[in-house]
Structure formats: C-alpha cells, structure tokens
C-alpha positions in Angstrom: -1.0 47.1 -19.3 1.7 44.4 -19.0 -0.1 41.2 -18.8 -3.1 39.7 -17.5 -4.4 36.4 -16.0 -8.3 35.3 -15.9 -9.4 33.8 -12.8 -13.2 32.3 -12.0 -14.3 34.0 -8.6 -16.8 32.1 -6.9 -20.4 33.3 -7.5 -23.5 31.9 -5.6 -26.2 31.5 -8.8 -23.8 30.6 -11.7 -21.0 29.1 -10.0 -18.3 31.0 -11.7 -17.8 34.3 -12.8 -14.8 35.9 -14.9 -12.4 37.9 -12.6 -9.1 39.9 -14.4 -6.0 40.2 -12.7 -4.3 43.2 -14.8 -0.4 44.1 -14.7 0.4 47.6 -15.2 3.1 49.9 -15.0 0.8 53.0 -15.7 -0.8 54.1 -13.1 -3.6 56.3 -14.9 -5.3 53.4 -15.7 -8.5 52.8 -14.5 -10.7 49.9 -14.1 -14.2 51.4 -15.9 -11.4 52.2 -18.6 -10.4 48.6 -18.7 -14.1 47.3 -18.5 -15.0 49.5 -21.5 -12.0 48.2 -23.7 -12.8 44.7 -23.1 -16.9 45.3 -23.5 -15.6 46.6 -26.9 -14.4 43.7 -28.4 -15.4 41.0 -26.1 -18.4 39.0 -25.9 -21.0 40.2 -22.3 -20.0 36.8 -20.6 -16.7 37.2 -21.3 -16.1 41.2 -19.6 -14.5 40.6 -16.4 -17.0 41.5 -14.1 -14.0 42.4 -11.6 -10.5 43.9 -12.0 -7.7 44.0 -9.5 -4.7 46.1 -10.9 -1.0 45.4 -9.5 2.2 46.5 -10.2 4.0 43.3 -9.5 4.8 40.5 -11.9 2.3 37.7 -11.9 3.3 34.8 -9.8 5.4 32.3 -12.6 6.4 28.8 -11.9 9.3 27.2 -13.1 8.3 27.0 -16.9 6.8 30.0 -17.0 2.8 29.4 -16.8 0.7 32.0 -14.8 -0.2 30.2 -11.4 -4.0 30.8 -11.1 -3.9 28.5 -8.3 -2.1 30.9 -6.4 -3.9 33.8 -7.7 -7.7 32.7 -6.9 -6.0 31.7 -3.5 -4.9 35.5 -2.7 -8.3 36.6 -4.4 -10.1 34.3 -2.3 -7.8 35.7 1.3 -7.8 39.1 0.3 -11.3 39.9 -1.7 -9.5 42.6 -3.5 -11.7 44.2 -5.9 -10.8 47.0 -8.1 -8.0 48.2 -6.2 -5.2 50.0 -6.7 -2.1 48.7 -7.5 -1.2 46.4 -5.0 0.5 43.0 -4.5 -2.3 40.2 -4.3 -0.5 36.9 -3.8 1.6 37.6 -0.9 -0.1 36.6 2.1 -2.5 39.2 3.2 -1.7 41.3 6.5 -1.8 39.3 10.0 -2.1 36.2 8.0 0.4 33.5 7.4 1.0 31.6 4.0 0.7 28.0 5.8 -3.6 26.9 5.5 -5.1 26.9 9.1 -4.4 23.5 9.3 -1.0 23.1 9.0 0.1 26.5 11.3 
C-alpha cells in the first residue's frame, strides 16, 4: 500500500458510511486482506465497509491535500467497489467531466 484516502459513500439508514480508496503498487493485495488489517486494529465503525484499489496517484491539488471532492465524485459516477486496480477519478467511459448541466 502507498497511500490512502477515506471518503463517506452515501448510505440510505445512517447517512454515511466509511469508503477506502487504497494506492498500491502490489498487485497481490486483496481487499478481504485489507478489511482484516484494518478490523485488527480499528474500531467496527471505523473498517471501511468498501475498498477500491488503484494504481494511480491520488488526485493532489496545488498544496498537496488529497481531493475527496473529486474522489466521492468518481465514486459516486463510477460505483466502483472492490475492484481491481483501476483509475477512479477520470471521467468514467462515455461520460464527459463537464456536470449535465453545463455540456
């Protein structure tokens, strides 16, 4: 693992729940591998209750902070749930990065 970002997915009855956007280079690593690491030393509400592994940098801005903006916005357009390493925050295939609105 590489690094990591937190994001709340929506969720119907609590409002929130704790998604995990994980980095990694390796790609042996698995999700119910992840989930059991964290359920180790992490309290139950805090386990991510889903995981989508990349293989591409998070998205940065210009001082350096994670942009969880932009990553519950690909989460949100793409509903990727423990996938494979792929690239969530570009724009997701046969959609364009501009909202409805403004295409």
């Amino acid at each position: 693992m590489v690094e990591s970002a937190i994001i709340a997915k929506p969720c119907p009855v609590l409002g929130e729940r704790v998604h995990a956007v994980i980095v990694t280079r390796d790609s042996g690593v698995s999700v119910e591998a992840l989930r059991a690491w964290c359920a180790e030393r992490l309290s139950d509400y805090k386990v991510p209750e889903t995981m989508a592994l990349t293989a591409e940098p998070l998205p940065r801005n210009a001082n350096g902070k994670v942009m969880k903006k932009q990553l519950r916005e690909a989460w949100a357009a793409a509903q990727i749930v423990n996938s494979e390493p792929v690239p969530i925050w570009g724009p997701a295939p046969g959609r364009s990065r501009l909202p409805a609105q403004q295409r």
